[in-house]
C-alpha positions as CSV (number, residue, x, y, z in Angstrom):
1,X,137.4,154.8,112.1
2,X,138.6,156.3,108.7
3,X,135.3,157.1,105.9
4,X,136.6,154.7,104.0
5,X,135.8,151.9,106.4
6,X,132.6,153.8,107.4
7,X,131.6,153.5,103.8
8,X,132.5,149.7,103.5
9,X,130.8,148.6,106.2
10,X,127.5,150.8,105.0
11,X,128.0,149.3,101.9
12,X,128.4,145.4,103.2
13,X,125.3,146.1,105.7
14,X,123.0,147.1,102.9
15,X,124.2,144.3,100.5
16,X,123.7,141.7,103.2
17,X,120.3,143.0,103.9
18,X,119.8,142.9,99.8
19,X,121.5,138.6,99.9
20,X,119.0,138.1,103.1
21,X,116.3,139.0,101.1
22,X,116.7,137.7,97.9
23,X,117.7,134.0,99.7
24,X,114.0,134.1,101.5
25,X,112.4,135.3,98.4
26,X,113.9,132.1,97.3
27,X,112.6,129.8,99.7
28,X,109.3,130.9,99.0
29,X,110.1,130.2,95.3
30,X,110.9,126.8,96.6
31,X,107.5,126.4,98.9
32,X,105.6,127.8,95.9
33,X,106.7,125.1,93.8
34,X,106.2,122.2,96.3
35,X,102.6,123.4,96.7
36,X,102.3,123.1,92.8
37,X,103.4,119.5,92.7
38,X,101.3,118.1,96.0
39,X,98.2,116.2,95.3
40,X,96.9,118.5,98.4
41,X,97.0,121.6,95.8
42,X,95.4,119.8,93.0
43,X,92.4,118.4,94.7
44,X,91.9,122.0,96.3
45,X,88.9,122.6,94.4
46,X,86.0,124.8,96.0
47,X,83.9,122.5,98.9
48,X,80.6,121.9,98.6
49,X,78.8,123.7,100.9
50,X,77.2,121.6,103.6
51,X,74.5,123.7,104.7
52,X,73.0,127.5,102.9
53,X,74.7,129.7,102.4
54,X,75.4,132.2,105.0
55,X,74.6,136.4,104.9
56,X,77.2,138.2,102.6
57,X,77.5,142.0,102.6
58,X,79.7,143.7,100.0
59,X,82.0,146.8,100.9
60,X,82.5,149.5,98.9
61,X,84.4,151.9,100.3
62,X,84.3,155.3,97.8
63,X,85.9,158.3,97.6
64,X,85.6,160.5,94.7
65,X,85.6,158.0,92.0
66,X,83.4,159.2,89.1
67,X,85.0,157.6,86.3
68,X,84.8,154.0,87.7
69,X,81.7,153.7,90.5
70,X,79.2,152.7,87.8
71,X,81.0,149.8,86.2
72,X,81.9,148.5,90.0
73,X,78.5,148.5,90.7
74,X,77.0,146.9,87.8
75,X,79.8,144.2,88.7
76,X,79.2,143.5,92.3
77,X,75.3,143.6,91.6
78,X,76.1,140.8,89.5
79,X,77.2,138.5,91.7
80,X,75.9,135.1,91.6
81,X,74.6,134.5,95.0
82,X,71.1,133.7,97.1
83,X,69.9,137.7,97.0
84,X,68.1,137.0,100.5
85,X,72.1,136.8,101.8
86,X,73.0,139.2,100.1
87,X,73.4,142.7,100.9
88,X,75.7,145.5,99.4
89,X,77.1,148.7,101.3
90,X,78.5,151.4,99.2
91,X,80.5,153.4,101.8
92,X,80.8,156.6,100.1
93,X,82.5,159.6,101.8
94,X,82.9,161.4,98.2
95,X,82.6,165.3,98.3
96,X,81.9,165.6,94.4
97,X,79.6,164.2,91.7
98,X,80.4,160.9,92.8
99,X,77.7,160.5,95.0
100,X,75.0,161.3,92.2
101,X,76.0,158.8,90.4
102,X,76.2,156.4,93.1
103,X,72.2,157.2,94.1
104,X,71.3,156.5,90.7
105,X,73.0,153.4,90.4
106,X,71.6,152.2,93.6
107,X,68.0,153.2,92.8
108,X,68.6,151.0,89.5
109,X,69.3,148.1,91.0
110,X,67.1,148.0,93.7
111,X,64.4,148.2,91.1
112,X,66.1,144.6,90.4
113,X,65.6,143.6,93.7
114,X,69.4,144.0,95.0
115,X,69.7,145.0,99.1
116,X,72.2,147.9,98.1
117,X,72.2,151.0,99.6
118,X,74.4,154.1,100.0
119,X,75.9,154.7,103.2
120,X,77.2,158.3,104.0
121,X,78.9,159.1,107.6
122,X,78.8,162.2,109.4
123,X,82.8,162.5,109.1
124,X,85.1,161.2,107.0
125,X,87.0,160.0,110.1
126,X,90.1,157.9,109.4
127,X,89.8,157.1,106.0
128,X,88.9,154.1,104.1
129,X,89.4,151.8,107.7
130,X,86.8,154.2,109.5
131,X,84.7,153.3,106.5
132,X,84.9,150.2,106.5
133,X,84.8,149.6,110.7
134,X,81.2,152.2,110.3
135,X,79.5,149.9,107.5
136,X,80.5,146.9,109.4
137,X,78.9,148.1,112.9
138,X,75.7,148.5,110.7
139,X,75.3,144.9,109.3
140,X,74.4,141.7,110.9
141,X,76.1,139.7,108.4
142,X,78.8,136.8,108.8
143,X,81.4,137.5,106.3
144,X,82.4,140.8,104.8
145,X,83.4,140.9,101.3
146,X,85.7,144.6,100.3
147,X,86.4,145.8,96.7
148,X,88.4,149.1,96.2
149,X,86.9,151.3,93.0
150,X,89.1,150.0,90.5
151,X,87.7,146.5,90.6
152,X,85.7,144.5,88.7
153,X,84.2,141.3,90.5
154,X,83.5,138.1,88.5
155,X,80.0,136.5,89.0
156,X,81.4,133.9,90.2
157,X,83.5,135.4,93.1
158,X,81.3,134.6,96.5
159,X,81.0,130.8,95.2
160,X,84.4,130.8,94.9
161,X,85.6,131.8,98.5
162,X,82.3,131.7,100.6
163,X,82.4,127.7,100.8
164,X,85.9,127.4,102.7
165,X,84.8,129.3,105.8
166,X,82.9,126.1,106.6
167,X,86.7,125.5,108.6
168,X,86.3,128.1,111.1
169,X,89.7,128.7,111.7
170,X,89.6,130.1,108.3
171,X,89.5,134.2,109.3
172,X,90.4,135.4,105.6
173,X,89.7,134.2,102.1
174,X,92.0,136.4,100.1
175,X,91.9,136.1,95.8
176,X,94.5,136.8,93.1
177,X,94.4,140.6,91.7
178,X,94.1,140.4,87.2
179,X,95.0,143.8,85.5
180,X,91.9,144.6,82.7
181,X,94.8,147.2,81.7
182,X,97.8,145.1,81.7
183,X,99.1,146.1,78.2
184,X,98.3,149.9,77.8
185,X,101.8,150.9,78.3
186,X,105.1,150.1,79.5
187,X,104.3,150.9,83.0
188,X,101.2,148.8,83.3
189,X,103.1,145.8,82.0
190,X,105.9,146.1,84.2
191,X,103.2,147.0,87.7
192,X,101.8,143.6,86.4
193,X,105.1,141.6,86.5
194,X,105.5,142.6,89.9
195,X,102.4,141.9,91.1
196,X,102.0,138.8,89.7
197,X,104.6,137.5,91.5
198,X,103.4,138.6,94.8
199,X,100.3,137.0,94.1
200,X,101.5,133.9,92.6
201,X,105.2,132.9,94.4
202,X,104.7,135.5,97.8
203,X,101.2,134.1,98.8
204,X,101.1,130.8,98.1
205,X,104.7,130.2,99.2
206,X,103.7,132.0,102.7
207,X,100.1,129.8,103.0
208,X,102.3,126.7,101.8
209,X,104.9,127.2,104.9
210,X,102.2,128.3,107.7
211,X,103.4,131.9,107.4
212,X,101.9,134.8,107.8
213,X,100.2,136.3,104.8
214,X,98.3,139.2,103.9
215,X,94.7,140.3,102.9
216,X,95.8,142.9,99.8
217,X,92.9,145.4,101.0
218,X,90.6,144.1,98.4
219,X,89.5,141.3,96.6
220,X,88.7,139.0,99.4
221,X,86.9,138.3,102.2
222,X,86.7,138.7,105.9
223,X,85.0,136.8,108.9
224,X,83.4,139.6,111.1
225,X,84.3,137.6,114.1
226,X,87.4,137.9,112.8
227,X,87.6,141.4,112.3
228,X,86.1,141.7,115.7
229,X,88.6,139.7,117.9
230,X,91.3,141.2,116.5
231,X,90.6,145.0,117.6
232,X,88.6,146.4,114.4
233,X,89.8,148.4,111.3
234,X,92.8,150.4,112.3
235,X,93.6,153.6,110.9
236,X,97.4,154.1,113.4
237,X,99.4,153.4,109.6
238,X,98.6,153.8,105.9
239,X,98.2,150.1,104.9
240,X,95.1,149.0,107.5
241,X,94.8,146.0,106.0
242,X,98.4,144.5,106.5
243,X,98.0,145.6,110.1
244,X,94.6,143.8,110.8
245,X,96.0,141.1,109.0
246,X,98.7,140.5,111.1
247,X,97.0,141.3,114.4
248,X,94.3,138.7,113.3
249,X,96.9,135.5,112.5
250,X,98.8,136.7,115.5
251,X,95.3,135.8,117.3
252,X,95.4,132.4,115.9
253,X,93.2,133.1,112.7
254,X,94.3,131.2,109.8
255,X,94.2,132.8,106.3
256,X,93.6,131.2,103.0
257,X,94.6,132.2,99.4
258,X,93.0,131.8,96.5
259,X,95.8,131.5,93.6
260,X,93.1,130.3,91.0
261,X,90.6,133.0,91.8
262,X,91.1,136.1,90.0
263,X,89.6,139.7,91.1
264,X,90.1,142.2,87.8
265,X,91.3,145.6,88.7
266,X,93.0,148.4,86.9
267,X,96.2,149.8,86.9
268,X,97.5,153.2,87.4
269,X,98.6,154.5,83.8
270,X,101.0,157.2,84.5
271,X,103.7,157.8,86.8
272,X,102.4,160.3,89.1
273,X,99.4,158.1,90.0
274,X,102.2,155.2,90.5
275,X,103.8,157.0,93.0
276,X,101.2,157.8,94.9
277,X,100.2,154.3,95.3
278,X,103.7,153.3,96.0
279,X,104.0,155.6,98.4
280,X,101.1,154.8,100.7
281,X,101.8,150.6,100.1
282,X,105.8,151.7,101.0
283,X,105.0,154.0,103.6
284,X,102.0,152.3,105.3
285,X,104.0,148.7,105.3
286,X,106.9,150.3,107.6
287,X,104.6,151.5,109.6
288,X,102.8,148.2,110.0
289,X,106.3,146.8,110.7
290,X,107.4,149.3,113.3
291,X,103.8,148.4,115.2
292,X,104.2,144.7,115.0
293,X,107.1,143.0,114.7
294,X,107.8,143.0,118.3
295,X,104.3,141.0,118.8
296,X,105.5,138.5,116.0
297,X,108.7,137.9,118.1
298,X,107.0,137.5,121.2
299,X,104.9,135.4,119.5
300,X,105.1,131.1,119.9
301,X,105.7,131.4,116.2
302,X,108.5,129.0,114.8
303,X,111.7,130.9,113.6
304,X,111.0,130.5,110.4
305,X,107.6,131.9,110.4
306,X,109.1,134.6,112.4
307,X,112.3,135.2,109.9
308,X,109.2,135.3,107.0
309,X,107.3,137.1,108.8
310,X,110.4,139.9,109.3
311,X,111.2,140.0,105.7
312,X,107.7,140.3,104.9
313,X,107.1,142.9,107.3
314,X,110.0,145.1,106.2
315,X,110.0,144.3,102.7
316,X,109.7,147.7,101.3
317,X,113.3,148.5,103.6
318,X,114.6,146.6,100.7
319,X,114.3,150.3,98.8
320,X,116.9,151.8,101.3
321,X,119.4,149.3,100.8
322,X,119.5,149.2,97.5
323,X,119.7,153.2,97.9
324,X,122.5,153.3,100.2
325,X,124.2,150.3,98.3
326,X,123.9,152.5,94.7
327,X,125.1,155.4,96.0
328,X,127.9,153.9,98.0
329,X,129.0,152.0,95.5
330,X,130.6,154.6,93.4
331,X,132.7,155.7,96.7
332,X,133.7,151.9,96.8
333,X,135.0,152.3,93.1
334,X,137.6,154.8,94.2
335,X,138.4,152.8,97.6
336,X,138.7,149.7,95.8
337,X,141.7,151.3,93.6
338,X,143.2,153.7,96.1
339,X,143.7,150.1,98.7
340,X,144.5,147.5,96.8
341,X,145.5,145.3,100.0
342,X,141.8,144.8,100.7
343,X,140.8,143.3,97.4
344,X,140.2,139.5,98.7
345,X,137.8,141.8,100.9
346,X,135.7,142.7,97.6
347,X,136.1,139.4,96.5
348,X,134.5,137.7,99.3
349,X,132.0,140.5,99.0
350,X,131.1,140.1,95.2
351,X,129.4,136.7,96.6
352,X,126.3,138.5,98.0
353,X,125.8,139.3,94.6
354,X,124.7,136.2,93.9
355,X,121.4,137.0,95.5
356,X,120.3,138.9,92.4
357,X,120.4,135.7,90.6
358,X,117.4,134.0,93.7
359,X,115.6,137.4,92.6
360,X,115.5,136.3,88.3
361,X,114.3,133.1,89.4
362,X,112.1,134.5,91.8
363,X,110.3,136.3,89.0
364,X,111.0,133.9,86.4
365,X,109.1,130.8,88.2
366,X,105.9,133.4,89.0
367,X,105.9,134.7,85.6
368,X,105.7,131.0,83.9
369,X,103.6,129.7,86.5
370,X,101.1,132.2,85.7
371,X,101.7,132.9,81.7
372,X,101.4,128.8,80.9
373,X,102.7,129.6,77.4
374,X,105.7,129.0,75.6
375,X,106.1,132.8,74.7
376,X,106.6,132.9,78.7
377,X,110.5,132.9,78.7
378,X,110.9,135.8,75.7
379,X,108.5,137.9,77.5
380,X,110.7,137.4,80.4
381,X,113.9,138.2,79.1
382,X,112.3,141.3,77.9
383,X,110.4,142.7,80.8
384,X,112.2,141.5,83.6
385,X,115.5,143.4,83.1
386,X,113.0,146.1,82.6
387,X,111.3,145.9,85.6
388,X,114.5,145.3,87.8
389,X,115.8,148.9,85.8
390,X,112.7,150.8,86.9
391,X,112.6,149.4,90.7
392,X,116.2,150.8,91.1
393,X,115.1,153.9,89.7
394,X,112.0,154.1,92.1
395,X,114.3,153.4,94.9
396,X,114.7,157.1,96.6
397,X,111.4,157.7,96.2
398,X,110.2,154.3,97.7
399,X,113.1,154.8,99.8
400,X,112.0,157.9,101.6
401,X,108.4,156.6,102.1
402,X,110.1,153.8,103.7
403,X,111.7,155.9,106.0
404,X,108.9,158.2,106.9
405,X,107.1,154.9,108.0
406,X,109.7,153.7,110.2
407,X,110.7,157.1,112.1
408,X,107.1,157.5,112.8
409,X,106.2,160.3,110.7
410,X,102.9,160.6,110.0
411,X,100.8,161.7,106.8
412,X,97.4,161.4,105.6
413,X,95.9,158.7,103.1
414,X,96.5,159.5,99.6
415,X,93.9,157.4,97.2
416,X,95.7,156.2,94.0
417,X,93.5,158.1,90.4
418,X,91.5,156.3,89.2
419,X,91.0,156.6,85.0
420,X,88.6,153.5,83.5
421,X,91.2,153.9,80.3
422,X,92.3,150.7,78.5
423,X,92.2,152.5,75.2
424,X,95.8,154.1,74.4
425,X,94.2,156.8,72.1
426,X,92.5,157.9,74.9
427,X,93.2,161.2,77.1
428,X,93.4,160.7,80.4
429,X,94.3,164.8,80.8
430,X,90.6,165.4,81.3
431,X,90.9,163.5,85.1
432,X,89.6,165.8,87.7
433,X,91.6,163.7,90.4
434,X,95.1,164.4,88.9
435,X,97.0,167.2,90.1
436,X,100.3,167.7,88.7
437,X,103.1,169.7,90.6
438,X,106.3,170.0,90.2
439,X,108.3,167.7,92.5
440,X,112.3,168.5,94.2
441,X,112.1,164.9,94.0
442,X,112.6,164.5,90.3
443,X,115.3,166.8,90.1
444,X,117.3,164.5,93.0
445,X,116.2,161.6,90.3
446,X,117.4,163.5,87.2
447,X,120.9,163.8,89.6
448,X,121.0,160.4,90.5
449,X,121.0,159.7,86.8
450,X,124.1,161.9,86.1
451,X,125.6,160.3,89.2
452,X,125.5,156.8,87.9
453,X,126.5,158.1,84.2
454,X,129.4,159.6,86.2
455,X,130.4,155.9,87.5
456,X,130.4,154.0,84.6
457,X,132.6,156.8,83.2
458,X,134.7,156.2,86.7
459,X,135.0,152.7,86.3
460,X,136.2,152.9,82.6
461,X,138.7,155.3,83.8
462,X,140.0,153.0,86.8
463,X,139.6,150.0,84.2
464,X,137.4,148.1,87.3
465,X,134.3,146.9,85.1
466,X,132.8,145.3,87.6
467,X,129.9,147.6,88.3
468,X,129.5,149.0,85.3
469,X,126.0,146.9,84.4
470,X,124.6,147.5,87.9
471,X,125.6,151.6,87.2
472,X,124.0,151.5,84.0
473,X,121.2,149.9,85.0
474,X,120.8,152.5,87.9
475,X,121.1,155.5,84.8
476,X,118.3,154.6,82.9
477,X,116.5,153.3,85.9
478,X,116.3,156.9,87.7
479,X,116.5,158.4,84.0
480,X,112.9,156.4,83.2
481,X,111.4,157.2,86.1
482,X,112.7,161.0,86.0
483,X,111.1,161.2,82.4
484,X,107.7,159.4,83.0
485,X,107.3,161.6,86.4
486,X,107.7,165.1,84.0
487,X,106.2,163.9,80.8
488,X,102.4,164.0,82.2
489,X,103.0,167.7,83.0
490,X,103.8,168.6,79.4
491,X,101.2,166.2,77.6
C-alpha cells in the first residue's frame, strides 16, 4: 500500500466517523422536536405529591473554593422545602481558607434552624466520588441532591424534581445547567452555545427515544437505592458521574430530565481554566467509554439505543477525527492534483460533507428552542460559525485527552477555577487557584495555525478551492485558541 492510499483511507475513516455523528446528532434533533409537539410534553408539569415529602440531603462536595462557598451556601440554605427533611452535607476536603469560611457559614445558618453541617474525611481518597460515596454512607436519607461550587440553586429546585420519584423506576432527576456569566466574554458565550444544546437537543432527544442519558455531575438528583444497586461512586475514570450513570440504566433504572428546570452556574472565564475542564469532561468520557460499552452491547438494549448509546459514549472521539481529517486534508490537496484518475473518488467523498450541514441545524433548533426570541437567528449566524471555529481549534488539545482516556492512561482529577466574576472590569489575576505555565501544547497550536495558513496558500496555488473555508476556519480556530491560552500569562 502506497502513503497515498494510506492517507485516503485515514482521511475517509475519520470523515465517516465525523457523517456518523453528525447524522445521530440529527436524529436527536428530530426526537427533540417530536417531544416538543406531543401533548405528553406539554402536560408534563410537576405531580402533585401524593403523600410528604420524603428526607432530602444536599451534597456539597468542596475543594478549595473560597471565592464561591458562601454564595452556594446561602443558595442551597434557601431551598424551599419541609426543614425536618432536610439536611445539608458540605463535603469539604479543602486544605486552605476554605474551610473557615465554610464553619462560619454553617454556624450561621444553623442559628436559622438549617440541619447543615461540615463534613471533613480523614483522606481525600479518590476525589470528589470518594466524597460524595463518604457523605452518603453517613445519611439515612432517600434521595441525594449534588451541586458542584459554581452553582447557584433556585428556591424552587427540590419542588421541582422531588415529586417525580413517586414512579420508582425513576433512579435520576437530572435539571438544565443556566450560565449567571453567559455574556462576560467571547468564551463564555460560545461555552453557553454548546451547552445549551446538550441540555436542550442531547437530553431530551435521548429521554424522548428511551436512550441512555446522563446525570451532568450536578444539578440533579439521585435515589440512594439507586446509587446503591448500581456499585456506589466510582472513582476508576475522571467523569464518575457518566460512569454511575450508565452502570445505573444498564441496571434497569430509568432517568428523567428536566428541560424546564434550570440550575444557575458559572462559567470558566479564561482559557486555561477552559481547558482544564475540557480536559477532565474529554478525558474522563473515554474512559467511561472504554469501561462500558462492552456492557451496553451485551446489553438487551434495542440497536438504536445501543448505536446512541456508542455515539454518546465516544463522543469526545469526535476531537480525533476531526484532527486526523484537518491535518490529512492538506496531504489530500497534493494527492488530489498529483492523480487526477481518482477524482469521482473525491467526488463521492465530498458527500460526507454534508454532515456539517445535520450539525448547523443541530445547533440552530437548540439555540431557538431555548432563546424564544426573534433575535434568535442573528445571534446564530454570529456565534455559531464562531463556536464551530474555536471547537476545531480545541481539537488537539481535546484530542489528546481523548486519547489518554482510551489507551488507559491514567491522571488525577483536575478541579476547573472557580472566579465568582460577572463584572468585566474586574481582575480575576488575584485567583489563588490559577497557575499559569507555559504549555508545548500551545506552540503545536501556534503551528497548526501556520499549517492551515500554508493550505489555503496550497490550494490557491493548485487552483482546488474546495477546502479553502474548512482551512481557514482551522487558522483562526487554533490561532484563537493559541492566543487566549497565552494572553492570561501576560495580563
Amino acid at each position: 500500500m502506497t502513503w497515498e492510499w494510506l492517507i485516503i483511507i485515514l482521511y475517509a475513516i475519520s470523515l465517516l466517523f465525523i457523517f456518523f455523528f453528525s447524522l445521530g446528532q440529527l436524529h436527536l434533533t428530530y426526537h427533540y422536536l417530536k417531544q416538543k409537539r406531543s401533548r405528553k410534553y406539554k402536560k408534563s408539569a410537576t405531580p402533585e405529591m401524593e403523600s410528604e415529602y420524603p428526607k432530602v440531603c444536599v451534597q456539597l462536595p468542596i475543594y478549595n473554593e473560597k471565592y464561591v462557598v458562601s454564595r452556594l451556601v446561602d443558595s442551597v440554605c434557601q431551598l424551599d422545602y419541609p426543614n425536618d427533611k432536610l439536611s445539608i452535607q458540605i463535603l469539604d476536603d479543602s486544605t486552605d481558607e476554605t474551610t473557615s469560611i465554610l464553619m462560619e457559614k454553617v454556624q450561621e445558618w444553623k442559628a436559622y434552624g438549617k440541619n447543615i453541617e461540615l463534613i471533613r474525611r480523614p483522606d481525600r481518597v479518590d476525589f470528589k466520588a470518594g466524597a460524595l460515596q463518604y457523605g452518603m454512607q453517613q445519611t439515612d436519607a432517600d434521595f441525594i441532591a449534588i451541586f458542584d461550587a459554581d452553582f447557584l440553586p433556585k428556591p424552587y429546585f427540590l419542588k421541582a424534581t422531588i415529586p417525580h420519584f413517586q414512579d420508582e423506576k425513576i433512579g435520576v432527576v437530572q435539571t438544565r445547567w443556566g450560565h449567571v456569566n453567559k455574556d462576560y466574554s467571547i468564551l463564555t458565550r460560545l461555552q453557553a452555545f454548546g451547552l445549551d444544546a446538550h441540555f436542550t437537543i442531547e437530553q431530551v432527544g435521548r429521554n424522548n427515544a428511551g436512550s441512555f442519558i446522563n446525570f451532568n455531575g450536578t444539578g440533579g438528583v439521585w435515589r440512594k437505592k439507586t446509587i446503591e444497586d448500581a456499585g456506589g461512586w466510582s472513582a476508576d475514570t475522571l467523569t464518575e458521574d457518566l460512569d454511575l450513570s450508565y452502570r445505573s440504566q444498564l441496571k434497569g433504572w430509568k432517568f428523567l430530565y428536566k428541560e424546564d428546570v434550570e440550575s444557575p452556574a458559572e462559567l470558566p472565564i479564561i482559557m486555561p481554566a477552559i481547558k482544564s475542564q475540557q480536559f477532565r469532561w474529554n478525558k474522563g468520557g473515554a474512559e467511561t467509554a472504554r469501561k462500558n460499552i462492552a456492557k451496553v452491547f451485551k446489553s438487551n438494549l434495542s440497536i438504536s439505543n445501543k448505536l446512541h448509546a456508542f455515539f454518546h459514549l465516544f463522543n469526545s472521539s469526535i476531537f480525533i477525527a476531526i484532527l486526523i481529517t484537518a491535518i490529512l486534508s492538506v496531504p489530500m490537496l497534493w494527492i488530489k492534483s498529483i492523480h487526477p484518475e481518482l477524482k469521482i473518488l473525491f467526488q463521492i467523498g465530498s458527500v460526507f460533507l454534508l454532515g456539517f450541514f445535520s450539525i448547523a441545524i443541530f445547533y440552530w433548533v437548540a439555540n431557538k428552542h431555548l432563546m424564544k426570541t426573534k433575535k434568535h437567528a442573528a445571534y446564530f449566524f454570529k456565534t455559531f460559525p464562531l463556536f464551530i471555529t474555536v471547537s476545531m481549534g480545541l481539537s488537539l488539545h481535546n484530542a489528546l485527552a481523548v486519547a489518554e482516556g482510551l489507551l488507559g492512561f491514567k491522571s488525577a482529577f483536575i478541579r476547573t477555577p472557580k472566579f465568582n466574576i460577572s463584572d468585566k472590569n474586574k481582575s480575576w489575576k488575584d485567583n489563588k487557584y490559577i497557575k499559569l505555565q507555559f504549555s508545548w501544547l500551545s506552540v503545536l497550536e501556534a503551528f497548526l495555525a501556520i499549517y492551515f495558513a500554508f493550505a489555503i496558500y496550497l490550494g490557491f496555488n493548485l487552483k482546488d478551492y474546495g477546502l479553502v473555508i474548512f482551512h481557514l476556519m482551522l487558522m483562526l480556530g487554533f490561532l484563537t485558541v493559541f492566543y487566549h491560552s497565552v494572553r492570561p500569562q501576560f495580563k
